[in-house]
C-alpha positions in Angstrom: -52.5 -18.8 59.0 -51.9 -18.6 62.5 -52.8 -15.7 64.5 -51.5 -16.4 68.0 -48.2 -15.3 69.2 -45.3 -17.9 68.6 -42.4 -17.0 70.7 -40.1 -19.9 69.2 -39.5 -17.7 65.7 -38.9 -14.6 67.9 -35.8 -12.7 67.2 -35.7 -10.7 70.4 -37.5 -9.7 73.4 -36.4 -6.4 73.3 -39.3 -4.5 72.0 -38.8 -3.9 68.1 -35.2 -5.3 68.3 -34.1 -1.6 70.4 -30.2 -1.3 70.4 -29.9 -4.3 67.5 -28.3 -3.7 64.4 -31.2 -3.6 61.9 -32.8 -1.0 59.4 -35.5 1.4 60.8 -38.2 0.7 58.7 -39.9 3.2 60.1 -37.7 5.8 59.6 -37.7 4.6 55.8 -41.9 5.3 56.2 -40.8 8.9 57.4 -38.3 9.2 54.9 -40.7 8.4 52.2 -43.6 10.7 53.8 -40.7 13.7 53.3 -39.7 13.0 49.8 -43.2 13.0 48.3 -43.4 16.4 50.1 -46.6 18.7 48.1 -47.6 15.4 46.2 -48.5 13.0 49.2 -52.2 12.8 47.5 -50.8 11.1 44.8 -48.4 9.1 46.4 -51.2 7.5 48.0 -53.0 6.9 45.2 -49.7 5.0 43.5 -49.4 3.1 46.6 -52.8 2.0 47.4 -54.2 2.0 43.1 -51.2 0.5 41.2 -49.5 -2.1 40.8 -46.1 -2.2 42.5 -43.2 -1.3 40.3 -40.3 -2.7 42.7 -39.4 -6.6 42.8 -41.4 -9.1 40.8 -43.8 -10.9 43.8 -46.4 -8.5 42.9 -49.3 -6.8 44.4 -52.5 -4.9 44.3 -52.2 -1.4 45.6 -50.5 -2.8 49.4 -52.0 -6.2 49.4 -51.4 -9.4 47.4 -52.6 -13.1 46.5 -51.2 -14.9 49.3 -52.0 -13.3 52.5 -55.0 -11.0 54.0 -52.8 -8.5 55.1 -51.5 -5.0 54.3 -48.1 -5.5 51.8 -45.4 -2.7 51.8 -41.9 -2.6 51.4 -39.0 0.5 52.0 -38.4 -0.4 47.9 -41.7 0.6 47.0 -41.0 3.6 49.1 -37.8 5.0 48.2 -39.1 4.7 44.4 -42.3 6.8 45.2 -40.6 10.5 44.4 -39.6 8.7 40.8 -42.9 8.7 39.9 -44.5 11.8 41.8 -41.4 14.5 40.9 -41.6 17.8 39.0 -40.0 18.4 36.1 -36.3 19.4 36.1 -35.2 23.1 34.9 -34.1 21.9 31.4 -32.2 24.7 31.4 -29.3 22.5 33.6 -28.4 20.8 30.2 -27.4 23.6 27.8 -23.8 22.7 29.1 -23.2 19.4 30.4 -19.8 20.1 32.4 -21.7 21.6 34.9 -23.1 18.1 35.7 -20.0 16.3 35.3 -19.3 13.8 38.0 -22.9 14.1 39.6 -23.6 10.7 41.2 -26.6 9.1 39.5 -29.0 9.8 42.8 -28.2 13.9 42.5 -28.9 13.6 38.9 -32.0 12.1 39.4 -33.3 14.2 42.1 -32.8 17.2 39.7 -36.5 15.6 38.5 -38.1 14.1 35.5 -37.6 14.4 31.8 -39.9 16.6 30.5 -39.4 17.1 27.0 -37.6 15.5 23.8 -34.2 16.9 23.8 -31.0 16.7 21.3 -27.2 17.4 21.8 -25.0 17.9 18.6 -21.8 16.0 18.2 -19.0 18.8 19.7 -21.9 20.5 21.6 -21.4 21.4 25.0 -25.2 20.4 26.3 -28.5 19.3 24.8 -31.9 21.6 23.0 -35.1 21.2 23.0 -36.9 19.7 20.3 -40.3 18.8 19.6 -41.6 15.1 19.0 -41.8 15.6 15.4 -38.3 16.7 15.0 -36.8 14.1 17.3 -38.4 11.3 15.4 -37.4 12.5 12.2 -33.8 12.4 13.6 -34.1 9.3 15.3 -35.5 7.8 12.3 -33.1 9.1 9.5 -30.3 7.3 12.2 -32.3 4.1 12.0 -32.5 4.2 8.7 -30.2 1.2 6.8 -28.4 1.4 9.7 -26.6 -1.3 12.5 -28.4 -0.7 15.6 -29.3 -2.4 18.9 -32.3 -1.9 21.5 -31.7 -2.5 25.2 -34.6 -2.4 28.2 -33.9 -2.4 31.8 -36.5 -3.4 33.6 -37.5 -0.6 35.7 -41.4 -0.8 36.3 -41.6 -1.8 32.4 -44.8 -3.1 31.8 -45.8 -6.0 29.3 -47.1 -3.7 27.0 -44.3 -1.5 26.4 -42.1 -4.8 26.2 -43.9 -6.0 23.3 -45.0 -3.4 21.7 -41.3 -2.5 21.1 -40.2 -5.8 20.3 -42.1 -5.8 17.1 -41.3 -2.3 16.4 -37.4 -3.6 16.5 -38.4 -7.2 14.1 -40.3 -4.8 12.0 -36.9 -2.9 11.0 -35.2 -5.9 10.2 -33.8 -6.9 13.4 -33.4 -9.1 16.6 -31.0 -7.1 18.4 -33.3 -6.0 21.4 -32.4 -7.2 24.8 -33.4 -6.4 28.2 -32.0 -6.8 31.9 -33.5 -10.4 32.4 -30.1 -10.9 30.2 -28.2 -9.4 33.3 -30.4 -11.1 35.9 -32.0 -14.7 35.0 -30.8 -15.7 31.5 -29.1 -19.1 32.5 -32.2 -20.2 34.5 -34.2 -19.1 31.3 -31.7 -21.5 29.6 -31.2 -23.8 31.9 -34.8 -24.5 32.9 -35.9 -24.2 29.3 -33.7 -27.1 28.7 -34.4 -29.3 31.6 -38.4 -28.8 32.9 -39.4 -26.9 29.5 -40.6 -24.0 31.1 -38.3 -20.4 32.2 -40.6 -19.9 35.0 -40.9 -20.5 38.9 -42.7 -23.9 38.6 -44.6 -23.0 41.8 -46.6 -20.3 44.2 -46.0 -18.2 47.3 -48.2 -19.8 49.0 -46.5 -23.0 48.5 -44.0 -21.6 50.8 -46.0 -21.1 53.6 -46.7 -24.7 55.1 -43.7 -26.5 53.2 -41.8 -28.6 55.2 -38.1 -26.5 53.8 -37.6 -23.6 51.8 -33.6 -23.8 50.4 -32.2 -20.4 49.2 -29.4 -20.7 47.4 -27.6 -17.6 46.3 -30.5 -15.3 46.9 -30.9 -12.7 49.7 -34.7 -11.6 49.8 -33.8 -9.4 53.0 -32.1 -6.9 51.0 -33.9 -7.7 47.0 -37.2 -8.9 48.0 -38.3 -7.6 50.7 -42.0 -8.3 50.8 -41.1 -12.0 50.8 -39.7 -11.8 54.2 -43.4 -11.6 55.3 -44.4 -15.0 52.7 -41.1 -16.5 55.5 -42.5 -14.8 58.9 -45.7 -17.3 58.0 -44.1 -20.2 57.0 -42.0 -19.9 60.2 -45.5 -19.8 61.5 -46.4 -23.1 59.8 -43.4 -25.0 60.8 -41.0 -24.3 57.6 -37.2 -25.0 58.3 -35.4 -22.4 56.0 -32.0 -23.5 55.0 -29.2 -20.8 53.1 -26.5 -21.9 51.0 -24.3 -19.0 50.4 -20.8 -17.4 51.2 -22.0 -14.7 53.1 -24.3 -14.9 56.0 -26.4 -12.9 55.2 -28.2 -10.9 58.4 -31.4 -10.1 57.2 -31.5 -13.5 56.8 -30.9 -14.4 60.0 -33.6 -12.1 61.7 -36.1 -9.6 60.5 -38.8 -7.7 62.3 -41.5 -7.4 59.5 -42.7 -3.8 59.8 -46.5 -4.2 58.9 -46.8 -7.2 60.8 -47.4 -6.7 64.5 -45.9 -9.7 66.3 -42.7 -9.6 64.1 -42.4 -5.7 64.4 -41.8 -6.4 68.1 -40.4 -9.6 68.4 -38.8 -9.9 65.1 -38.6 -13.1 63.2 -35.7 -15.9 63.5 -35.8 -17.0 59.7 -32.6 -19.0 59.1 -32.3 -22.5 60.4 -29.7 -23.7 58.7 -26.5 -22.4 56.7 -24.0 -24.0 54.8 -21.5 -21.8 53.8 -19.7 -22.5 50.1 -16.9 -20.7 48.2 -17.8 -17.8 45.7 -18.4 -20.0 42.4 -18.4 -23.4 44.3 -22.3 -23.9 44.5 -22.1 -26.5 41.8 -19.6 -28.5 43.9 -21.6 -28.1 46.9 -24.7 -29.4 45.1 -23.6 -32.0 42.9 -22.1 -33.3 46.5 -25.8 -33.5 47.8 -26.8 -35.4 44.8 -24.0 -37.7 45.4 -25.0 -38.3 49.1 -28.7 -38.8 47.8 -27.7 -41.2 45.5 -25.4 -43.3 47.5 -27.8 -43.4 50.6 -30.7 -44.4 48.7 -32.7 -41.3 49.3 -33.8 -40.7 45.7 -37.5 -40.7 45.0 -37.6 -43.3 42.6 -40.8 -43.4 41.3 -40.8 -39.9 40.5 -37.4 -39.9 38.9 -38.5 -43.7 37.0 -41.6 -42.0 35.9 -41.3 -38.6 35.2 -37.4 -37.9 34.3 -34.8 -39.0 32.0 -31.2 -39.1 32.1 -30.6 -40.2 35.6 -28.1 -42.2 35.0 -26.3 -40.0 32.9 -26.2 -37.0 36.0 -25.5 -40.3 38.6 -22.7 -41.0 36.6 -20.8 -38.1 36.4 -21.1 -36.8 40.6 -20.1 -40.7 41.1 -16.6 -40.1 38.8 -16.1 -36.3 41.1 -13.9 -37.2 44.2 -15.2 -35.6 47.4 -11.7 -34.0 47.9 -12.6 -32.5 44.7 -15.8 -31.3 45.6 -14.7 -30.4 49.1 -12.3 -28.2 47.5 -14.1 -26.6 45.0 -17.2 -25.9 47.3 -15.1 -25.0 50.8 -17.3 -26.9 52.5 -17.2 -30.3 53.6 -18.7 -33.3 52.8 -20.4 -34.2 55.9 -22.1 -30.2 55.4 -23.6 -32.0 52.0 -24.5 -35.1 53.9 -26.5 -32.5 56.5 -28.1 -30.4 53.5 -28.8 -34.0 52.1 -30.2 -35.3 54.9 -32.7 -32.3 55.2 -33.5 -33.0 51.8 -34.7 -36.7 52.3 -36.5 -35.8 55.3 -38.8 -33.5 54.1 -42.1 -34.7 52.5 -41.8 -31.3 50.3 -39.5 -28.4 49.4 -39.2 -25.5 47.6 -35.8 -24.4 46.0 -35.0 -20.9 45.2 -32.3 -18.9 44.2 -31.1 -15.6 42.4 -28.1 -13.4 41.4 -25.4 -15.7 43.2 -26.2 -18.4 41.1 -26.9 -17.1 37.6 -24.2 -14.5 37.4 -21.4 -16.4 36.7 -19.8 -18.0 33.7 -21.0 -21.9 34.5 -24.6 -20.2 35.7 -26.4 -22.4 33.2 -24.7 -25.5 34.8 -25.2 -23.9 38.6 -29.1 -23.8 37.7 -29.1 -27.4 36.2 -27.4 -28.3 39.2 -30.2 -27.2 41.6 -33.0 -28.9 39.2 -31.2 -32.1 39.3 -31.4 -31.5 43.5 -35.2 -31.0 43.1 -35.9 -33.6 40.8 -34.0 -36.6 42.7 -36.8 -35.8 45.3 -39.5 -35.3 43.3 -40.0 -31.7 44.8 -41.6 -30.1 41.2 -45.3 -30.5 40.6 -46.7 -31.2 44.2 -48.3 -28.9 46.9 -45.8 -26.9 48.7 -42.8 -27.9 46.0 -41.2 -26.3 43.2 -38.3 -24.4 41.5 -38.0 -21.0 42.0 -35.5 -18.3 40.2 -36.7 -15.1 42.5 -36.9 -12.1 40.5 -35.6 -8.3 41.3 -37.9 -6.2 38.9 -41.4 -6.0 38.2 -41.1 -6.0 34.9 -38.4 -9.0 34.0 -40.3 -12.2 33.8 -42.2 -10.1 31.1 -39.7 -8.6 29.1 -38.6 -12.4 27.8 -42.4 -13.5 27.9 -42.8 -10.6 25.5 -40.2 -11.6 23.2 -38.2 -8.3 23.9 -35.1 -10.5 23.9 -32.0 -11.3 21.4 -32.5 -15.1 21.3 -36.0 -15.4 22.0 -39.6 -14.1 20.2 -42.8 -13.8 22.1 -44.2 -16.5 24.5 -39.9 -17.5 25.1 -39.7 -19.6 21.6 -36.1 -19.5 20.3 -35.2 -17.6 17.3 -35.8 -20.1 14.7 -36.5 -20.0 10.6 -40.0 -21.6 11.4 -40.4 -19.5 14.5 -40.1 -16.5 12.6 -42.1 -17.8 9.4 -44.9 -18.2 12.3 -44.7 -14.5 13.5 -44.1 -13.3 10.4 -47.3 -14.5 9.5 -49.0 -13.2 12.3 -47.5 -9.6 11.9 -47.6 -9.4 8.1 -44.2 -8.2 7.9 -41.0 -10.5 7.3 -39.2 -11.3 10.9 -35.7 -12.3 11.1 -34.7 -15.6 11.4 -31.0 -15.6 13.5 -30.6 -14.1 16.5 -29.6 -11.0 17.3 -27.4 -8.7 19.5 -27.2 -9.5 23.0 -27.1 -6.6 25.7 -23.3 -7.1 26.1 -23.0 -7.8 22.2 -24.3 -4.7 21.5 -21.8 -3.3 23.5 -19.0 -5.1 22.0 -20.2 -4.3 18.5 -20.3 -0.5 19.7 -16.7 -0.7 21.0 -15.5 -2.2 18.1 -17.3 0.8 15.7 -19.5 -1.7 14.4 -22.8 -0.1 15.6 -24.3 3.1 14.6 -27.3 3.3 16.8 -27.3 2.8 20.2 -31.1 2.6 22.0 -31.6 2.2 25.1 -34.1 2.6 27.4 -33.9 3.1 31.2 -30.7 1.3 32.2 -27.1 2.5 32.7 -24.7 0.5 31.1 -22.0 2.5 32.9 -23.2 1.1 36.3 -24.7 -2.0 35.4 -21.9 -4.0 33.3 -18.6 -4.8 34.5 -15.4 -2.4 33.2 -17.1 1.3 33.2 -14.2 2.2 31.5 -14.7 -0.2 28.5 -18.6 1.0 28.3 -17.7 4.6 28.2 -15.7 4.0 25.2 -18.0 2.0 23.4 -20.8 4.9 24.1 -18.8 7.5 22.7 -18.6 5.6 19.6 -22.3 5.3 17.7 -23.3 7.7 15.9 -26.2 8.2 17.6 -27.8 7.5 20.9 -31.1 7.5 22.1 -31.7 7.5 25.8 -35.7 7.0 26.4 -36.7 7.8 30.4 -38.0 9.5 33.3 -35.0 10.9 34.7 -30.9 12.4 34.3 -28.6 8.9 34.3 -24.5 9.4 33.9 -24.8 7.5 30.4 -26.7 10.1 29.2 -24.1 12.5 29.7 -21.6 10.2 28.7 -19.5 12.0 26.0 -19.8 10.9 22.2 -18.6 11.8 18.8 -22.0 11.6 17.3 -25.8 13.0 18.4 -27.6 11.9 21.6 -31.3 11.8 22.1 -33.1 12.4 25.0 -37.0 11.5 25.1 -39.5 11.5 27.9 -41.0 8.6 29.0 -43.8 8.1 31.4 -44.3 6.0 34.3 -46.8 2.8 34.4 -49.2 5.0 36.2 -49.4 7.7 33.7 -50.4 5.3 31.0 -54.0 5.9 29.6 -55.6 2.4 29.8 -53.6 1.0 31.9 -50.8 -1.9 32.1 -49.7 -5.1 32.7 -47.0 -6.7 35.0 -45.7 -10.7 35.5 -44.7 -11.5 38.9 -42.0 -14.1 39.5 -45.2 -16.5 40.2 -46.2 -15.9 36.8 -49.3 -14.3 37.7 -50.4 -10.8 35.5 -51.7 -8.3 37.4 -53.4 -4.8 36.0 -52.0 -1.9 37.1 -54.7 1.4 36.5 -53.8 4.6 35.2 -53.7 6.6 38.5 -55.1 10.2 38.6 -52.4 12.6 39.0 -50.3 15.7 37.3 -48.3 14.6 34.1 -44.7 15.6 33.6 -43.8 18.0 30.3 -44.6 16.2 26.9 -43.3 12.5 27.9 -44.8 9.5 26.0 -45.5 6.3 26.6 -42.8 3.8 25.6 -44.9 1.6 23.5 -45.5 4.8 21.2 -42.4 5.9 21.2 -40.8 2.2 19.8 -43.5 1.9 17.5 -43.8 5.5 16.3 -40.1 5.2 16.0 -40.7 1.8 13.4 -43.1 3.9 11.8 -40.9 6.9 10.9 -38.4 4.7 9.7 -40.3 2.5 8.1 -43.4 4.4 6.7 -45.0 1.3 4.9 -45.1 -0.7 7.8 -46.8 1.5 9.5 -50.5 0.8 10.0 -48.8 -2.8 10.9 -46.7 -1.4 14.2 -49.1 1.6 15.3 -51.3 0.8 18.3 -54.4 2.8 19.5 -53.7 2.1 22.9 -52.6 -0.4 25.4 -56.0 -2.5 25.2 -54.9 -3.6 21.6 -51.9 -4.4 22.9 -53.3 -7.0 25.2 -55.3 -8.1 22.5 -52.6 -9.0 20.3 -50.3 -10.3 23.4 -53.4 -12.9 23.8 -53.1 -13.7 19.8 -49.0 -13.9 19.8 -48.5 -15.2 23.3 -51.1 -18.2 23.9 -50.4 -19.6 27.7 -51.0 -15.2 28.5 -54.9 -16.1 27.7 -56.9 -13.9 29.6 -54.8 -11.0 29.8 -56.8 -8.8 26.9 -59.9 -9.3 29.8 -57.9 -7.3 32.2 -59.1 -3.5 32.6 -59.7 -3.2 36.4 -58.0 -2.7 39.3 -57.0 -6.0 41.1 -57.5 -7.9 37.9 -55.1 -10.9 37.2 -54.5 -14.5 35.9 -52.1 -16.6 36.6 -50.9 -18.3 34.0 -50.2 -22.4 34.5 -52.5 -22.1 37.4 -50.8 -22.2 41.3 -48.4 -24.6 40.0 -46.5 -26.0 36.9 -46.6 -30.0 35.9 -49.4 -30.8 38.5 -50.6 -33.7 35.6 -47.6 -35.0 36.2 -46.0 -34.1 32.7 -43.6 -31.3 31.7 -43.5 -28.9 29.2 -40.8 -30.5 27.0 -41.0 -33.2 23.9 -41.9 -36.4 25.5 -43.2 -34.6 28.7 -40.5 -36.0 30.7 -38.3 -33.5 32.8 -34.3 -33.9 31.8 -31.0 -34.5 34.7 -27.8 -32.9 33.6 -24.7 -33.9 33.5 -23.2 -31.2 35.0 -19.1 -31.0 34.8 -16.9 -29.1 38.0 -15.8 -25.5 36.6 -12.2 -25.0 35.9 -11.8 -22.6 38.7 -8.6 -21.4 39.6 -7.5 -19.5 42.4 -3.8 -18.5 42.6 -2.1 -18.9 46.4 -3.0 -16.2 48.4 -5.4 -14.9 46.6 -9.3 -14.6 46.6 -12.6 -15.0 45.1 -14.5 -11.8 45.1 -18.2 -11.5 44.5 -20.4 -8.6 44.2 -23.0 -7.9 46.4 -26.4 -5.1 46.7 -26.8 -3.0 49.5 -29.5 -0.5 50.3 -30.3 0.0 46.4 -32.7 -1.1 44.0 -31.1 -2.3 40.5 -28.2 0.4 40.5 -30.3 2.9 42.2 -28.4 3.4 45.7 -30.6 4.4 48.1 -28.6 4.9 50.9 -24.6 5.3 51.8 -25.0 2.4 54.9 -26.6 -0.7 54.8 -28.7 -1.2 58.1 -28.4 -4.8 58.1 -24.6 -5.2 58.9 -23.4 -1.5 59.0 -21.6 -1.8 55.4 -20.9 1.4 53.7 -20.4 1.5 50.0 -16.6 1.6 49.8 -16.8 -2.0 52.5 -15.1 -5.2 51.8 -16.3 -8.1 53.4 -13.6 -10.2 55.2 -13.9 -13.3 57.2 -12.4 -12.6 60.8 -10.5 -15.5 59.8 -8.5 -13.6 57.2 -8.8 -9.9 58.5 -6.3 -11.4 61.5 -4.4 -13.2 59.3 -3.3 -10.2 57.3 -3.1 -8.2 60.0 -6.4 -5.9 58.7 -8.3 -4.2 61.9 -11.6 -3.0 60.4 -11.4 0.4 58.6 -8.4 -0.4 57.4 -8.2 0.9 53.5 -7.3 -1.8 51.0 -6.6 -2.4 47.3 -7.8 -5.3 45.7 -6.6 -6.3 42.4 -7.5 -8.8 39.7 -4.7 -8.3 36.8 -4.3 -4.9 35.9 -8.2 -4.1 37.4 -8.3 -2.7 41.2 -10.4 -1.4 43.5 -10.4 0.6 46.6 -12.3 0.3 50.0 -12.2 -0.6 53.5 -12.4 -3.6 55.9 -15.1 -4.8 57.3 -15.1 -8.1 59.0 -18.5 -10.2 58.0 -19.6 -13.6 58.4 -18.2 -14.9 55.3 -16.5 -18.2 54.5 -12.4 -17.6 54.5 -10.6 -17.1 50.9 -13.8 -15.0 49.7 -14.5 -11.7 49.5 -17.8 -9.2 48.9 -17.7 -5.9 47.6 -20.6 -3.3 46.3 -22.4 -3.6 43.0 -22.0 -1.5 41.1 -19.0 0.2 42.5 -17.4 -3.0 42.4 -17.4 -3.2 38.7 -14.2 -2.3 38.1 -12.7 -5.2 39.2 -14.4 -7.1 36.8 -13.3 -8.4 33.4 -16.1 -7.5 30.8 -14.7 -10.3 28.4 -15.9 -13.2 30.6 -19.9 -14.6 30.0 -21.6 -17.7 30.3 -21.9 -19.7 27.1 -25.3 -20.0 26.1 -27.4 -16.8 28.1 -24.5 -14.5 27.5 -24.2 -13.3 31.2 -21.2 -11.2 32.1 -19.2 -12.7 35.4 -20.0 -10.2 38.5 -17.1 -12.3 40.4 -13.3 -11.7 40.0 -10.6 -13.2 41.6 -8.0 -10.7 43.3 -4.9 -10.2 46.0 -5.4 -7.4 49.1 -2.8 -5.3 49.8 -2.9 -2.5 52.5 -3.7 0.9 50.2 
């Protein structure tokens, strides 16, 4: 990597962008410094001993796998007093009211969980209870009854993921989900489908030196933002980056890197190109490209001949899809394709990534088999500085499927079959289910309708995370128990409810004895140490609570669930899971193996029946959008998950309550900036303010999760179950 100054990248001459819209970062560092305030020891010792428990690149204390230089992002920060905090007066529950209407940031700065704790059904606030009693209760509930299991994936670690997986098969059940349901399931489905593998095909380091890097509804600047350093040194290297998105995005236009000296100054021009598309119209936009690939001859068609089937089948259906019909479905027009097409055929090797704006729709399956059948007309899998790659948000996600702590899928990502189960079932000595279970948003359907008793869930908020609050609220009054296992106070806990609730104390990855185990989006596992510190109350680790709970309920599977300790859970994650080999050696800081080595299908065969990677047909979605009205997608801000962080977003001055309106439109409505609007989608509305953005005409952006009650709840993808996060609406003045 270049270490000379490169004043073509440079954002600015103004010394560290001075009197430019951008976030402080080094405010964020002071801001971190305060909030860790009598516990800065530790904090240190998190920071520079464990594994990162923010987004899923992944890295060893501040430093990584791709790059000799220190690693640290304001994410990391801002979730440092989460893991260093006091325990809260438990006193502040004996009457809930008082609480009442607490944003989820003032209830978690009240500090952690310390102890087990129970509230009655018509009780005004919760008890303490010891561990025995709360398992006994928790237990009787699970007992015979209908329940489902939901993980977010909150610094999860692989251990706590599987080891409560088979605690939930081991009482009868499938229904365990977690948030790579919310996040990634229709690129789990879609690559599963087409490549044979629900992973990133490829490396960081393949970034850095590719000729392009595409993002396609991702926006690292505000999710990842340690992989804006992976882009400051493939700038370096001479890598065009290209966006396809509705909303330019500015972090992804420049970004001064705060722990890198020449792009703390200067900053860092990272967007090359943009090609702005319609909220929902990716899949016109791409299967366009394709079309112009195809028709110029600019297919790679050795690789396709060789390694691919159903070519024809995916050539046949963008040639019978007009381009007035792509043009309208995408906003963009068709010599915008021919450009991103163009790049495309010109570059000896790319890497394709994308996120949220693609998956979270109802055609998300089809949007990611759009993007492989981009990829795979060029041959860009399987080659130095090439691949597929779904970004991830959490550090623990690309895990929590691996693990098997999913509805439709058991350890190592194998469907839910009668021979899949016969072959765990084996292996556990207990009889696993063969069907599927409850999905995250099942569950909650189920609950709604009074057709689940037992509600368990742990981390999460269901009331900020799934669309219609409302809707959730209901169906969490309804079980007739809940069980909330985590660190701190969410709303949902409080959430009102004509049975019992549960409250019981987790710890964080650093308090585990042993230590744990995380997957990075480049499917690499990394150890993360127990870290020396002060421990909070009586909280447990999650793998002992799950399987202690199995236990309790089921006393004669017992000695089949219990662990000894997180080693012989890495043990048996070796035995269950075979491509995680290597992961019971891990027991030292730094240690890691990356499974399928830098890059996937580098023999030139792919991890499906014949070894031969599959094109998609992919259809237009149905979508309509009434005169006058628009599409409406929801975006993140200064947050992490549903954590918000901070009221204003430093990179274009959004508050919470913005929504983002082309220029175009604000003046055609007559809608200065601050002006307050309602948007509404049926008999669904929301409330905020103007602000004009960058953002292709006839769409909108609003706040997730704020946002969420604009959206229908009903509305999911077919096959990964993923609720909608867009809506389409009409503005009026409020």
């Amino acid at each position: 990597m270049s270490k000379l100054l490169d004043p073509r990248n440079w954002a600015s001459w103004r010394p560290f962008g001075l009197g430019l819209r951008k976030p402080n970062n080094y405010l964020e560092l002071l801001k971190a410094f305060r909030a860790v305030k009598g516990r800065r020891r530790y904090a240190w010792r998190i920071l520079t001993q464990g594994t990162c428990d923010g987004c899923a690149l992944g890295t060893k204390g501040m430093r990584d796998w791709t790059m000799d230089e220190i690693h640290l992002c304001n994410i990391r920060l801002r979730l440092l007093p989460l893991n260093t905090m006091p325990a809260l007066d438990v006193s502040l529950l004996r009457d809930v009211s008082a609480l009442a209407g607490r944003r989820s940031a003032e209830l978690r700065e009240l500090g952690r969980l310390p102890y087990p704790m129970l509230r009655r059904a018509g009780e005004p606030g919760f008890t303490r209870v010891s561990w025995d009693e709360a398992l006994t209760i928790a237990a009787a509930g699970l007992r015979d009854a209908r329940f489902g299991v939901y993980l977010t994936s909150r610094g999860v670690p692989n251990e706590n993921y599987y080891a409560a997986q088979k605690a939930v098969r081991a009482l009868g059940s499938n229904n365990i989900d977690n948030a790579a349901r919310i996040c990634h399931s229709p690129s789990t489905v879609a690559l599963k489908q087409t490549i044979g593998a629900a992973a990133t095909t490829c490396s960081y380091t393949d970034w850095i030196g590719s000729d392009l890097i595409v993002f396609i509804g991702s926006n690292p600047s505000n999710n990842q933002p340690v992989a804006m350093k992976y882009l400051y040194h493939a700038k370096k290297a001479g890598t065009r980056v290209a966006m396809v998105n509705a909303y330019r995005e500015p972090g992804m236009e420049l970004y001064w890197v705060p722990s890198n000296a020449e792009s703390a100054v200067f900053g860092t021009r990272i967007t090359d190109e943009f090609f702005g598309v319609n909220v929902g119209g990716d899949i016109g936009f791409l299967n366009g490209v394709l079309k112009h690939l195809v028709e110029r001859g600019w297919v790679d068609e050795k690789f396709v001949a060789d390694r691919t089937t159903g070519f024809e089948r995916a050539r046949e259906a963008v040639a019978g899809q007009s381009w007035e019909e792509l043009e309208a479905l995408s906003g963009a027009s068709r010599d915008e394709m021919l450009r991103l097409a163009r790049l495309l055929a010109e570059a000896r090797s790319a890497v394709l990534v994308w996120s949220m704006g693609i998956t979270q729709h109802t055609f998300g399956e089809d949007n990611v088999r759009a993007i492989v059948n981009v990829a795979l007309a060029r041959g860009f899998v399987g080659r130095e500085h090439c691949g597929l790659m779904p970004i991830r948000g959490h550090s623990g996600v690309q895990g929590g499927a691996e693990m098997g702590a999913y509805a439709t899928g058991l350890p190592g990502g194998l469907p839910v079959t009668p021979g899949n189960a016969a072959r765990f079932t084996d292996l556990w000595g207990f009889e696993v289910p063969a069907a599927p279970g409850l999905t995250a948003t099942d569950m909650i359907d189920a609950a709604h309708a009074g057709e689940l008793d037992v509600l368990v869930s742990s981390g999460g908020n269901f009331l900020e995370v799934l669309p219609d609050p409302a809707y959730c609220r209901e169906a969490l009054r309804r079980p007739r128990l809940r069980v909330h296992v985590d660190i701190v106070l969410s709303s949902q806990m409080l959430a009102p409810s004509d049975g019992d609730v549960l409250l019981l104390p987790a710890q964080t990855r650093y308090e585990m004895t042993g230590g744990v185990t995380e997957t990075s989006t480049e499917r690499r596992i990394i150890f993360s140490p127990e870290v020396e510190g002060p421990r909070v109350g009586e909280a447990w680790p999650e793998w002992k609570i799950f399987t202690e709970l199995a236990a309790r309920t089921r006393p004669a599977l017992a000695p089949k669930v219990r662990f000894t300790g997180t080693p012989a859970i890495r043990e048996e994650i070796e035995r269950a899971v075979p491509f995680y080999a290597g992961i019971a050696g891990l027991g030292a800081f730094g240690d890691n193996v990356q499974y399928g080595g830098r890059r996937l299908f580098a023999d030139g065969r792919f991890q499906t029946a014949d070894g031969l990677a599959r094109f998609s047909a992919v259809p237009l979605p149905a979508l309509e959008r009434p005169d006058g009205a628009f599409m409406v997608a929801t975006r993140r801000g200064k947050q992490f998950n549903s954590m918000v962080h901070e009221r204003l977003d430093g990179f274009n001055g959004a508050t919470r309550e913005a929504v983002l309106m082309s220029a175009y439109d604000a003046d055609r409505l007559g809608l200065p900036d601050g002006t307050p609007v309602e948007l509404r989608s049926g008999e669904r509305s929301y409330r905020g303010k103007v602000l004009r953005a960058p953002i292709v005409p006839g769409n909108l952006q609003i706040h997730w999760p704020e946002g969420n009650v604009l959206l229908d709840e009903s509305r999911r993808s077919p096959d990964a179950r993923i609720p909608d996060y867009n809506a389409t609406a009409t503005v009026r003045r409020a």
